[in-house]
C-alpha positions as CSV (number, residue, x, y, z in Angstrom):
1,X,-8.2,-73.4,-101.8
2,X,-9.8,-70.9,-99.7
3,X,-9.1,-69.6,-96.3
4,X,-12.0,-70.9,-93.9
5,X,-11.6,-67.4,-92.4
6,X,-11.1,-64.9,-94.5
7,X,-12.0,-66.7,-98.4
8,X,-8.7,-65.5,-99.1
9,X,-7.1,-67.4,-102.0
10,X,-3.9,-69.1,-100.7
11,X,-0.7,-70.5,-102.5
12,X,1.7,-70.9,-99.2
13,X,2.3,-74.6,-98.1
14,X,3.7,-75.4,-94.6
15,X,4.1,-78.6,-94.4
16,X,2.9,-81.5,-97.2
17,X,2.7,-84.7,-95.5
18,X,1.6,-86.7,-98.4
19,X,-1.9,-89.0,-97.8
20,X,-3.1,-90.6,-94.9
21,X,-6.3,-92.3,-93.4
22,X,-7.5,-90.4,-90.7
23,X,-5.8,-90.9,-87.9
24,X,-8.7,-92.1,-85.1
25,X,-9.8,-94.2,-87.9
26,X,-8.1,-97.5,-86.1
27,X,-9.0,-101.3,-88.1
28,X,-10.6,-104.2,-86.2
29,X,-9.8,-108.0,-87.6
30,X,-13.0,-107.8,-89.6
31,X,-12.3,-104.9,-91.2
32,X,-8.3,-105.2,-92.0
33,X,-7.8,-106.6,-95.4
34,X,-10.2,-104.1,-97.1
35,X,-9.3,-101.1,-98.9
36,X,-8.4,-98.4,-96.4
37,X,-9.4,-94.7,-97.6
38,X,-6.9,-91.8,-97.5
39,X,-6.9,-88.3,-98.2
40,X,-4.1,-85.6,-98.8
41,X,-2.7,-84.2,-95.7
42,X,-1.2,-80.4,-96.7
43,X,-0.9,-77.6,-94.5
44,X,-1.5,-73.7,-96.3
45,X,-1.3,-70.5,-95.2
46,X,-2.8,-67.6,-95.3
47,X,-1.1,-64.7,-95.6
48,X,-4.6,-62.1,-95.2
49,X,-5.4,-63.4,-91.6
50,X,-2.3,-66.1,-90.9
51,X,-4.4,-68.9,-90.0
52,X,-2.6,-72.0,-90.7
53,X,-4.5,-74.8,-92.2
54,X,-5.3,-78.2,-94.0
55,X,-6.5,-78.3,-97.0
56,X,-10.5,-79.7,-97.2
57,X,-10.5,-83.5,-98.4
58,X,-13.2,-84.8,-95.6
59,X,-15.5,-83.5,-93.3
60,X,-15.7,-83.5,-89.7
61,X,-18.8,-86.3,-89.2
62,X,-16.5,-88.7,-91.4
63,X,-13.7,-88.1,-88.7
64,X,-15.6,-88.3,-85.4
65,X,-18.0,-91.0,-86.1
66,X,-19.7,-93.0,-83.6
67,X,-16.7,-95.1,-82.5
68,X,-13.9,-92.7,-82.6
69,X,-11.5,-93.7,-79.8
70,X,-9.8,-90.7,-78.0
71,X,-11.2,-90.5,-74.8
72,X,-9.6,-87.2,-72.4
73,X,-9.5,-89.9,-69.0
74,X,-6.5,-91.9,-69.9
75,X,-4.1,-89.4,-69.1
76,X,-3.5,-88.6,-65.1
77,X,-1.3,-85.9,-66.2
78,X,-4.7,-84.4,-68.1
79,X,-7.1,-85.1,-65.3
80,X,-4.5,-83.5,-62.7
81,X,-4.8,-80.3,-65.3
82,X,-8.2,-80.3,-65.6
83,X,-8.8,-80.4,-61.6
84,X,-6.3,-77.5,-61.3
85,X,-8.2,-75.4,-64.2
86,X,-11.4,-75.9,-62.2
87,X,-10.0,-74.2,-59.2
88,X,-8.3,-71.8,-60.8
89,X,-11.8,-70.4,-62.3
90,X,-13.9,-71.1,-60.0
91,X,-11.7,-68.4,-58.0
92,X,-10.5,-66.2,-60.9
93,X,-14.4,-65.7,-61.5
94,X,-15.8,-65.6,-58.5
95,X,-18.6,-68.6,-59.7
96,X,-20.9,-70.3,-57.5
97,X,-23.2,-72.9,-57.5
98,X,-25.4,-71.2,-59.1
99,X,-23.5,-70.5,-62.0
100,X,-24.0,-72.6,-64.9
101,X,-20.7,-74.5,-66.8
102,X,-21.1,-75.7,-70.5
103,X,-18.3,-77.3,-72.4
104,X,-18.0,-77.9,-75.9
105,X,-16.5,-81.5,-76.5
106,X,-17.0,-82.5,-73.4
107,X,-15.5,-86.0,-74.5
108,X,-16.0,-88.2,-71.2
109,X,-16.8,-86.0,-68.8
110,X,-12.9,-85.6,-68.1
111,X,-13.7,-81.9,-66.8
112,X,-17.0,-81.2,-66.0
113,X,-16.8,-84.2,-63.3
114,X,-14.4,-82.0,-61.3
115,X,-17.6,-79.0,-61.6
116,X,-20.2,-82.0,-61.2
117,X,-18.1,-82.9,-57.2
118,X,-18.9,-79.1,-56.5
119,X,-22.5,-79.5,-57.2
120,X,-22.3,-76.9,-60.0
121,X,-24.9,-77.2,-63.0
122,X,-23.1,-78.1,-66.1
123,X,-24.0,-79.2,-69.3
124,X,-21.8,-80.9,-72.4
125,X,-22.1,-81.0,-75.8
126,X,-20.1,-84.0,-77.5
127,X,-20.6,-85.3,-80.9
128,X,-18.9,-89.0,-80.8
129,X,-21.4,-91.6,-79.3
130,X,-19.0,-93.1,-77.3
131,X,-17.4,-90.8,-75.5
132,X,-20.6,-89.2,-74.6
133,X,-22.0,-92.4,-73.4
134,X,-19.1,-92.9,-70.7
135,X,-19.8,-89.2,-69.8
136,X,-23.1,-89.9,-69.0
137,X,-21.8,-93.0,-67.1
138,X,-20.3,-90.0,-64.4
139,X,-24.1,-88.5,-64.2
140,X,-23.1,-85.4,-66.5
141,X,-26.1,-84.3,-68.8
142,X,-24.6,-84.7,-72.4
143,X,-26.4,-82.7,-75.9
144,X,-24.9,-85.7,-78.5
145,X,-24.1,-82.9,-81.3
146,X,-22.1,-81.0,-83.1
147,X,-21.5,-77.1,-81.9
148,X,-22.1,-74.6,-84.1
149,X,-24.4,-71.1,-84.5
150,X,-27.7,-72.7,-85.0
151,X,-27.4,-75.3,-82.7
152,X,-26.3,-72.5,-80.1
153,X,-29.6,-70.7,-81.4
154,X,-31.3,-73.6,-80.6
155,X,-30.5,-73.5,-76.7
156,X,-30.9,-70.1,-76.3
157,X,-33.9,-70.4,-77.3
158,X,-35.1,-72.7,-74.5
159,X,-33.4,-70.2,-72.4
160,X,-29.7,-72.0,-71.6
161,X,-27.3,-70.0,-70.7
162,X,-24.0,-70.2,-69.8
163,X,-21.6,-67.8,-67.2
164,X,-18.7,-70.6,-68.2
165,X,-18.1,-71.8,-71.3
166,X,-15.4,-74.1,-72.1
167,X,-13.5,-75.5,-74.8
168,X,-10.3,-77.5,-74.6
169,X,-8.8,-79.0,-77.7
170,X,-11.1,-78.4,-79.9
171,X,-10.7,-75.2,-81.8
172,X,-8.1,-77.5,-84.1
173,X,-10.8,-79.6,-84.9
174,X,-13.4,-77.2,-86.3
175,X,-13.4,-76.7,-90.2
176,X,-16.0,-73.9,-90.3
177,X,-14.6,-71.8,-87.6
178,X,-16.8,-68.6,-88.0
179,X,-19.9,-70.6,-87.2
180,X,-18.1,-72.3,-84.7
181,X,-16.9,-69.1,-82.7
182,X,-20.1,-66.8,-83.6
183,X,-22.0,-69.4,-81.2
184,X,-20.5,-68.3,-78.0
185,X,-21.2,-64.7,-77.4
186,X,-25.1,-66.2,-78.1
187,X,-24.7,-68.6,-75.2
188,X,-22.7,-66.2,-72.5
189,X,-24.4,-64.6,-69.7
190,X,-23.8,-60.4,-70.0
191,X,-20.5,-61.2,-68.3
192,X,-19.9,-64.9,-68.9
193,X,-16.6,-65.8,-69.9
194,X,-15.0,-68.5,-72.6
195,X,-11.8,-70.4,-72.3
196,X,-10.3,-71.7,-74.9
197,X,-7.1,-74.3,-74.9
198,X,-5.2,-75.5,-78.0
199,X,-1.5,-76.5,-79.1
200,X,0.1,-73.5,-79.8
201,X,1.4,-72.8,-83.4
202,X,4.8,-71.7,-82.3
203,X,5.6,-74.6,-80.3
204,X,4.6,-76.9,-82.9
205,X,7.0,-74.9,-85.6
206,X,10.0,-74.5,-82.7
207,X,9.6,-78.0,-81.6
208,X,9.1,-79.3,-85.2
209,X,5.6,-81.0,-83.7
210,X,4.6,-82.0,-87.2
211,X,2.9,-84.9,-86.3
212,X,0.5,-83.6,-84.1
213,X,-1.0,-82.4,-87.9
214,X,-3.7,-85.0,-89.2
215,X,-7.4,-84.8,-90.5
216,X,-8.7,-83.7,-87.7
217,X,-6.9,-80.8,-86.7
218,X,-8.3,-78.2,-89.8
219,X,-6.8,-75.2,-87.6
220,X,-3.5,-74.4,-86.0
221,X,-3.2,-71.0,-84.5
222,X,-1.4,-68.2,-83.5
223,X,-2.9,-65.4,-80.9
224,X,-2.0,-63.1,-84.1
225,X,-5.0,-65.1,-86.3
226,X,-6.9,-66.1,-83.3
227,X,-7.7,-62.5,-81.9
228,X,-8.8,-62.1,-85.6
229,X,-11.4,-64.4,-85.6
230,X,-12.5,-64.1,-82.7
231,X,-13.0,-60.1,-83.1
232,X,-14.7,-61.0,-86.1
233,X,-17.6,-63.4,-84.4
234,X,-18.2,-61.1,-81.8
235,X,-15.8,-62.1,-78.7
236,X,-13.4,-59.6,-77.3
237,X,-9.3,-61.8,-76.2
238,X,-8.9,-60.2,-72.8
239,X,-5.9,-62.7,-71.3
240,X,-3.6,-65.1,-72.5
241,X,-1.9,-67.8,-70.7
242,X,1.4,-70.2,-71.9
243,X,0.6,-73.8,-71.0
244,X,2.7,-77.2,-70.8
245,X,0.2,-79.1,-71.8
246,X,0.1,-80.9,-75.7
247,X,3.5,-79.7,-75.7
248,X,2.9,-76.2,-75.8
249,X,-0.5,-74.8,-76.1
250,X,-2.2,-71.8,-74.8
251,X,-5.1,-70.8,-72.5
252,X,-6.9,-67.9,-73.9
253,X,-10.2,-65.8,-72.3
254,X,-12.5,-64.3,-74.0
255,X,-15.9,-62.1,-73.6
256,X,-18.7,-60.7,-75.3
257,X,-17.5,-58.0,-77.1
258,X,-20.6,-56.1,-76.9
259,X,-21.0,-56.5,-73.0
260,X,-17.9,-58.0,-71.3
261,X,-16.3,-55.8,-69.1
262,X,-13.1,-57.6,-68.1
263,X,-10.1,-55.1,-68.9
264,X,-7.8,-56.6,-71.3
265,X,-4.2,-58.2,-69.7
266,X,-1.1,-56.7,-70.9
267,X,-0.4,-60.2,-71.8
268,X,-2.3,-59.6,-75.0
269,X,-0.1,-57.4,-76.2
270,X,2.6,-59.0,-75.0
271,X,1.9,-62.2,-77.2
272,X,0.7,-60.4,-80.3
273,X,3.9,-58.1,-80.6
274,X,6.7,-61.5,-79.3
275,X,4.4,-63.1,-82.2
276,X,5.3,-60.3,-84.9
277,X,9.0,-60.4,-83.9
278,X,9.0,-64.0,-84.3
279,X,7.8,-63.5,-87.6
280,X,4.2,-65.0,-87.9
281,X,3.2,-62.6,-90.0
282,X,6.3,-63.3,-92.3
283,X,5.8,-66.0,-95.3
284,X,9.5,-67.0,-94.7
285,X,8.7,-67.8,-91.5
286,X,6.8,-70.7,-92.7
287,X,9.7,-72.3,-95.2
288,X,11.6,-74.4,-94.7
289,X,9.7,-76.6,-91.9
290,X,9.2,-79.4,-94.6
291,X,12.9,-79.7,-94.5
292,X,12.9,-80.3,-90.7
293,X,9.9,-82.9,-90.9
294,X,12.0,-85.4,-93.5
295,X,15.0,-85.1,-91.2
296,X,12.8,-86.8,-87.9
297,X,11.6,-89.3,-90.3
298,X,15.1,-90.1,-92.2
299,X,16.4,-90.2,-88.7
300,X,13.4,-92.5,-87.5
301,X,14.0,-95.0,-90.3
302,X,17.8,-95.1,-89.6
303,X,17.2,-95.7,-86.4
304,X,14.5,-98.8,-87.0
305,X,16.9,-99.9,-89.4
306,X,19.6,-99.9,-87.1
307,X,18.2,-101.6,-84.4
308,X,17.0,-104.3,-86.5
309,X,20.8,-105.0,-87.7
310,X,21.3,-105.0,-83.9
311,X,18.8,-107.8,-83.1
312,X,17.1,-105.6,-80.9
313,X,13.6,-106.1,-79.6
314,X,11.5,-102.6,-80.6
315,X,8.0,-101.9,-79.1
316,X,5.5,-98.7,-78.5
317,X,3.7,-97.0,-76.7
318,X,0.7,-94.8,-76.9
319,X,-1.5,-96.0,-80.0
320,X,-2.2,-92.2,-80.5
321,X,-3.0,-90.0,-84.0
322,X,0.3,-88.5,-83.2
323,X,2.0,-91.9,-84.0
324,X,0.0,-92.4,-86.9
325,X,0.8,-89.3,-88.5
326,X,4.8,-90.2,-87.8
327,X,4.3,-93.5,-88.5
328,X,2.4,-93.0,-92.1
329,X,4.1,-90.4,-93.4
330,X,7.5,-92.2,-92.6
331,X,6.4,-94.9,-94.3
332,X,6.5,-97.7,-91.0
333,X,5.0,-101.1,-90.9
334,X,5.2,-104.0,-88.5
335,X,8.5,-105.3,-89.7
336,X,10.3,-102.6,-87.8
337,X,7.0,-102.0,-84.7
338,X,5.6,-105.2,-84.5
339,X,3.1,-103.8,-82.0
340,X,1.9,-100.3,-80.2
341,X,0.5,-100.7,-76.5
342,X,-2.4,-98.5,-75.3
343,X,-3.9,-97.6,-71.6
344,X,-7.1,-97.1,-73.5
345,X,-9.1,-100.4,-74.2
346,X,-11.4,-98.7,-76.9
347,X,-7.8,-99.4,-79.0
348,X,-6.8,-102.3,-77.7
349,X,-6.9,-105.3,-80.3
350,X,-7.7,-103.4,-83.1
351,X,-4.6,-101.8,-85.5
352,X,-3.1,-98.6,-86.5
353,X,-4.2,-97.3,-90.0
354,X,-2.4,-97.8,-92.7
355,X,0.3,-100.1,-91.2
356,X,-1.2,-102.3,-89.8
357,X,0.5,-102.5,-86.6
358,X,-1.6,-104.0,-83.7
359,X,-2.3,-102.1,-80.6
360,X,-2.2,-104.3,-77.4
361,X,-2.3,-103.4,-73.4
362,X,0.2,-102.8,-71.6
363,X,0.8,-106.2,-70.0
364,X,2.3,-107.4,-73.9
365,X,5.3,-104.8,-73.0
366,X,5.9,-107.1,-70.0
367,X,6.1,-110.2,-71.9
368,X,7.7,-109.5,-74.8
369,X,10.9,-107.6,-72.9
370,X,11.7,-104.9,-75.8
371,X,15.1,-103.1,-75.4
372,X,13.4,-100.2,-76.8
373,X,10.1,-98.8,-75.8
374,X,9.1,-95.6,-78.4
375,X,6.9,-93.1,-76.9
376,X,4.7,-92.1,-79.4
377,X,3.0,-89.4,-76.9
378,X,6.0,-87.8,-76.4
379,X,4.0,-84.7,-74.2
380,X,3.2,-87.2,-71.4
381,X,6.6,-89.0,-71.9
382,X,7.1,-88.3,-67.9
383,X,3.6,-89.9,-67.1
384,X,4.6,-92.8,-69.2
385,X,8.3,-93.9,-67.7
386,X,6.9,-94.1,-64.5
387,X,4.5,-96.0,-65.8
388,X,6.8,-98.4,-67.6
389,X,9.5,-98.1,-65.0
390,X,10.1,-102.0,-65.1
391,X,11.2,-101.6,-68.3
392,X,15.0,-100.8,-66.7
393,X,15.0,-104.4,-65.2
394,X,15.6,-105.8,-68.3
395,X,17.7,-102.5,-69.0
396,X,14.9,-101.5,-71.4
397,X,15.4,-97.9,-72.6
398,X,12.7,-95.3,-74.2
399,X,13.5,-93.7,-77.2
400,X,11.3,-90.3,-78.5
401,X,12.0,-88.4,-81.9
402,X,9.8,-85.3,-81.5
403,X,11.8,-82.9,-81.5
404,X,14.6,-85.2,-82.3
405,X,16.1,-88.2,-81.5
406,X,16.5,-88.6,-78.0
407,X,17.1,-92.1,-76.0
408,X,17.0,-91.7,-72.3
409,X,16.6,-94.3,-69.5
């Protein structure tokens, strides 16, 4: 394989996780007993440029058809974000109503509503027909396609511009990046500006976030590989920002490298040179990582196992790709989770990939009584106990395993 940056040749593996279905890809009762699809799921390395990435089995209309199922809104802890980052810009930026917002994936609208309240003009692009449609449902204007270079072509064109551009979690989820990027600096105003958020590579190796890797997440980056692309398609890094979100990710702002004028933060630097002490640039930082992800699953199985000798009741919660990857690759099935609850009702009554395991609302967890709850979404795990609170009448207890196995009331 080929690096989709560089077309460097690469031989390094992070992390093999086997096969799996994609992991949106959730069965309904018609559809269950037929053959499911899979495809490998390794992770390489590039040691040229550093990006980190899956090796190509699918493409990226296969993965976010018209009914793929993640919709932003279901999270308060997101939408409470979301309305902060709003703010924030607005201010950092000086924009006004006559500014113009664009975001790329817009998904629901679970941002550009928050610019919508202040009367701004905004615009989203948004592939998946279903998410689209419930962001036009809020009164935001939605282009139903794919970004990429010609398509940004396309608007410029007709003379849309943007002095915000935004794109949150979606940079994973590109598999021609270059094309991806290069379509910015076309669509920016002389001093627009692009934000960018995605999981952060580091976290996800410190934290041993393995299964936040799946299909659709072709990319994981570091600033050290990111600056490089994006210097490449013609936008210039000028700030970084740590964020809690996703369980670690980053905000990072970029310009027009051929017009911007923003000077460039000292937290640049700062990240690029913590990033070569850490080792990014460093195949042996990479090794050994595999090792880490069959320790969480041995330790998840033991722990089904276990509680199964016990005669105790096991649930979940959060029917998210996250718990497929964990769930797949650990090899999990309805005899020990006989069931996954979901806020989202786009899930509810259809079933996990591969095992099978039915996704029902939340008002199952309250019947059935489990003693254990797992929190598949471990990076809203907060947002979730008080949600389940009642759980402790019963003396119910959660249970995560990301980064390890942890049981807490």
């Amino acid at each position: 394989m080929r690096c989709r940056h560089c077309n460097s040749a690469m031989d390094v593996t992070f992390v093999n996780l086997r096969s799996a279905p994609p992991s949106n890809a959730y069965l309904t009762e018609k559809i269950l007993l037929e053959p499911q699809v899979s495809y490998p799921l390794r992770v390489m390395v590039c040691t040229r440029c550093w990006l980190v990435q899956t090796q190509d089995y699918t493409d990226s209309a296969t993965l976010f058809d018209a009914d793929y199922a993640y919709f932003s809104s279901y999270s308060s802890t997101w939408l409470q974000h979301c309305k902060s980052y709003v703010r924030q810009i607005i201010k950092r930026l000086a924009l006004s109503e006559k500014s113009h917002v664009i975001e790329v994936a817009a998904n629901d609208g679970y941002l550009l509503q928050f610019f919508k309240d202040k009367n701004f003009a905004c615009t989203g692009i948004e592939p998946t027909a279903a998410t689209a449609k419930a962001a036009r449902k809020k009164g935001i204007e939605i282009m139903e396609s794919f970004f990429s270079l010609d398509f940004a072509r396309q608007l410029a064109s007709q003379g849309i511009f943007a002095d915000l551009m935004v794109a949150n979690n979606v940079l994973a989820h590109v598999p021609d990046i270059n094309d991806f990027i290069s379509g910015f600096p076309v669509l920016l105003n002389e001093q627009g500006v692009a934000t960018f958020e995605f999981p952060y590579l580091i976290e996800l190796e410190k934290n041993r976030q393995f299964d936040t890797i799946y299909h659709e997440h072709f990319s994981y980056f570091s600033v050290t590989s990111l600056n490089r692309i994006f210097n490449y398609n013609g936008l210039s890094v000028f700030d970084v920002q740590a964020l809690e979100t996703h369980g670690g990710s980053l905000r990072v702002f970029a310009q027009r490298a051929d017009t911007g004028s923003y000077d460039i933060s000292s937290n640049v630097s700062y990240f690029l040179e913590a990033e070569k002490k850490t080792g990014v640039e460093d195949v042996e930082y990479y090794r050994g990582f595999q090792g880490h992800v069959d320790k969480i699953c041995h330790d998840f199985i033991s722990f089904l196992k276990q509680m199964r000798a016990q005669g105790k009741r096991v649930g979940g919660y959060s029917a998210a790709a996250k718990a497929n990857t964990l769930i797949n690759y650990a090899g999990v099935n309805t005899d020990f989770i006989p069931y996954i609850a979901d806020k989202n009702p786009a899930k509810q009554g259809k079933y996990m990939p591969q095992s099978k395991i039915p996704i029902v609302s939340e008002a199952h967890i309250l019947k059935d009584r489990p003693d254990i709850v797992i929190i598949f979404a471990w990076n809203i795990k907060d947002e979730i106990k008080e949600q389940l609170h009642y759980i402790h009448d019963w003396g119910g207890m959660f249970v995560t395993f990301i980064p390890e196995l942890r049981i807490f009331s």
